[in-house]
C-alpha positions, 0 to 999 in steps of 0.5 A: 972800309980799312985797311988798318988789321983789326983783330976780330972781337967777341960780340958784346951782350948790352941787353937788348934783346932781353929789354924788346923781351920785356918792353913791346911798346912799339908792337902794342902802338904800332896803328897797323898792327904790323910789328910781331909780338911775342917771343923773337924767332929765327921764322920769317912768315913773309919770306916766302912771298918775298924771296927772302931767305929764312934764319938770317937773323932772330928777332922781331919782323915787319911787314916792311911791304905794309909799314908807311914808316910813320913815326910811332916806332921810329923803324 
């Protein structure tokens, strides 16, 4: 936190989401297939059970309940 003024700026596009699009290598070696793959989506099939809202962010899920972090994505 600050108290310094920032002035807000517009959000840089680094390719990121083009490169996941193209690259998929953490869902194909995920050992327990818990990494959606495929195109990102606004959808969260998990956030039903959850409690967690839909839309928050577009991109890849998890099953974060499922994942034992193990260090094959490095999520």
């Amino acid at each position: 936190l600050t108290d310094l003024p920032i002035s807000p700026t517009k959000p840089i596009d680094f390719g990121a989401y083009k490169f996941c699009e193209t690259c998929g290598i953490c869902a194909d070696s995920c050992p327990f297939g818990i990494i959606q793959k495929g195109p990102s989506t606004w959808e969260n099939p998990d956030a039903v059970g959850n409690g967690l809202a839909q839309g928050q962010f577009k991109g890849w899920r998890t099953d974060n309940v499922k994942c034992p972090h193990c260090p094959t994505c490095q999520g």
